[in-house]
C-alpha positions in Angstrom: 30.4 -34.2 -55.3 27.1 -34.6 -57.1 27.1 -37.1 -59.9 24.6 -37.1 -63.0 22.1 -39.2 -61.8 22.8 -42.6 -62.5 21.5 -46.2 -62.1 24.0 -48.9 -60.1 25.7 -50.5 -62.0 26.1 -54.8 -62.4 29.2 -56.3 -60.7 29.9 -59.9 -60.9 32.5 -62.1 -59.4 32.4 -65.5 -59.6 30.2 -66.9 -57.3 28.3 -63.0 -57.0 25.9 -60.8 -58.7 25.8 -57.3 -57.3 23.2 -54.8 -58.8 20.7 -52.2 -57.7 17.8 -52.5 -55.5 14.3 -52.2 -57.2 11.2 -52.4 -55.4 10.7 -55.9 -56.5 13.3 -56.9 -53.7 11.0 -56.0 -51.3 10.2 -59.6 -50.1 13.6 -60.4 -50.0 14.7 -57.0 -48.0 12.0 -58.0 -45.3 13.3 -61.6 -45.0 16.4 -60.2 -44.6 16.2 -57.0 -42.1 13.4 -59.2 -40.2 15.4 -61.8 -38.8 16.8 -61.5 -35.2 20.2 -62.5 -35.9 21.0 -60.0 -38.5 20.2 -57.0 -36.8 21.7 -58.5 -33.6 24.2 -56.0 -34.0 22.2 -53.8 -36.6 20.1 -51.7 -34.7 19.2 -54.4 -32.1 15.9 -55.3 -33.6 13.8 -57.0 -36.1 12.9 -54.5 -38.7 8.7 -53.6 -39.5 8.2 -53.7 -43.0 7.6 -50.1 -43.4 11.0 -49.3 -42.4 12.5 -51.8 -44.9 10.3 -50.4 -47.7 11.6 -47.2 -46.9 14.9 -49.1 -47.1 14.2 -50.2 -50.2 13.6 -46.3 -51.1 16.7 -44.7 -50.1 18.3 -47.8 -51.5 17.3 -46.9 -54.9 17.4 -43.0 -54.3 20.9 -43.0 -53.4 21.8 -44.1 -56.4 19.3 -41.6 -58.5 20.6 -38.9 -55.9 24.7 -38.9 -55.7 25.7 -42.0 -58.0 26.3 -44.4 -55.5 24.8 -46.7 -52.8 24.1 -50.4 -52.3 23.2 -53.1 -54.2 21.4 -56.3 -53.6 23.6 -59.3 -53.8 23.0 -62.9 -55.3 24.3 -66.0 -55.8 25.1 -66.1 -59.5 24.1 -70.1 -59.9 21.0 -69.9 -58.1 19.8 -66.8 -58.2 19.7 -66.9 -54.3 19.1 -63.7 -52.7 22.1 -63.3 -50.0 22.1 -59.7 -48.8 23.0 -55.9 -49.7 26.7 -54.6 -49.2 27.6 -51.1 -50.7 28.2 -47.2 -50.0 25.7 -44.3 -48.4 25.7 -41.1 -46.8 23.5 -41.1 -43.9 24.7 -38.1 -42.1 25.2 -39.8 -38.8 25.0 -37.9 -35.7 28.2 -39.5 -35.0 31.8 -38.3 -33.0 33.7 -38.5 -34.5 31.8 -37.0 -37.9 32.3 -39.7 -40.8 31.4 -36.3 -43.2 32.5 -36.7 -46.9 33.6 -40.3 -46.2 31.7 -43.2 -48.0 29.8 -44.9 -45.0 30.4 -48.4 -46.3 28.2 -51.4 -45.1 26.7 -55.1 -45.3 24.4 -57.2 -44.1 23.8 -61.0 -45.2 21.1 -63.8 -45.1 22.6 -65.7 -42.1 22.2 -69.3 -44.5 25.2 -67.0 -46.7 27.6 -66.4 -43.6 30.8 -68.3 -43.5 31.1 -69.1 -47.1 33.3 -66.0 -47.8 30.3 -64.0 -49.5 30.8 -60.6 -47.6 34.2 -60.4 -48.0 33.5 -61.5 -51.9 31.0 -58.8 -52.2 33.2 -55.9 -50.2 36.5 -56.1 -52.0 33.9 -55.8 -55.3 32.5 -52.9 -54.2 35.7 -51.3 -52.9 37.3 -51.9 -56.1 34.2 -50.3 -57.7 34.5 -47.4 -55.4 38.1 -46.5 -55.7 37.4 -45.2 -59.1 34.9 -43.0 -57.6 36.1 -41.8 -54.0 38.9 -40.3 -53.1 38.1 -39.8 -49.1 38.8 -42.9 -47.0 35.7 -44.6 -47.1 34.6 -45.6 -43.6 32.3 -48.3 -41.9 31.1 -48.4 -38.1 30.5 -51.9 -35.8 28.9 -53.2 -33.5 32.1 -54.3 -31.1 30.6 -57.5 -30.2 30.1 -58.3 -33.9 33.3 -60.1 -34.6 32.3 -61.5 -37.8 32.6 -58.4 -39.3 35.0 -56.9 -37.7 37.0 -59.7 -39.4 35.7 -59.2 -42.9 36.2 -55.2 -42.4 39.9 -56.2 -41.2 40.4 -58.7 -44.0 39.6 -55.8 -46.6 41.9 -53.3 -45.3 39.9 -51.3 -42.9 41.6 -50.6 -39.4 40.1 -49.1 -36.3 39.6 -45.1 -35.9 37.4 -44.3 -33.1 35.4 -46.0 -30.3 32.5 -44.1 -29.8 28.7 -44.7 -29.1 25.6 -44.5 -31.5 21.7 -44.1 -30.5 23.7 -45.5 -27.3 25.2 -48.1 -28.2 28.8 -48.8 -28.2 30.4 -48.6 -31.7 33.5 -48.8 -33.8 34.3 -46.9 -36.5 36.8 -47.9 -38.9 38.6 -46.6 -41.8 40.1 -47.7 -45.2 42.6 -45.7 -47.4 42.4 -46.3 -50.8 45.3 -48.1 -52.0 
């Protein structure tokens, strides 16, 4: 499937604003993908800014690219930058192959966890994305990231495979559109 190319669009929910990454998120990227206990479990490791510009890029250029991707997420009162949540293809060198499933994933400012924000953002996305997709859409974990396994399991996705990635034991799970 290859969309017209497209910008993301604006979701809101009541406490959420979802939209599309522009470069001026930068700062707020490299606050995010910087701090140890958010990549804890997402790649093991602060990220460089470099890497979260080029973030930032494929970010925006999924979008332009094949009409859908992630957006950055704030609070709608504040304005509050809490994270990114959405869809990609990444073409994982993964077994078993998530190929021509939406990869779906989120991360969030660790001030934003346990106030019900991810799970906000995910079922806004999902309900965005079942107009769109029509393979399961897919996510992998970390296993010791129970957090998100719970979110994930809270939003319908259930376990399909344990498997490893870069070496690294991993989860992938699945949701059927309902």
């Amino acid at each position: 499937m290859t969309p017209a190319l497209r910008a993301a669009p604006v979701l809101e929910t009541e406490r959420l604003v979802l939209r599309g990454h522009t470069t001026s998120d930068f700062d707020d990227g490299l606050a995010l993908w910087s701090d140890p206990d958010v990549t804890r479990f997402i790649g093991g490791r602060p990220a460089a800014g470099e890497e979260v510009w080029a973030r930032t890029l494929r970010y925006i250029g999924h979008w332009q690219a094949l009409g859908y991707g992630f957006w950055a997420i704030f609070e709608k009162g504040s304005g509050r930058f809490v994270g990114e949540a959405g869809f990609a293809d990444f073409h994982r060198d993964i077994v078993p192959s998530l190929a021509g499933m939406p990869e779906m994933g989120w991360a969030l400012q660790p001030w934003s966890h346990g106030r019900g924000y991810a799970t906000e953002a995910i079922q806004t996305a999902l309900a965005w994305g079942q107009t769109l997709f029509s393979a399961p859409a897919c996510c992998i974990i970390s296993p010791g990231n129970a957090p998100s396994v719970r979110v994930a399991e809270k939003v319908g996705f259930r376990e399909l495979a344990q498997t490893s990635y870069h070496g690294e034991p991993t989860v992938i799970y699945r949701r059927d559109w309902i």
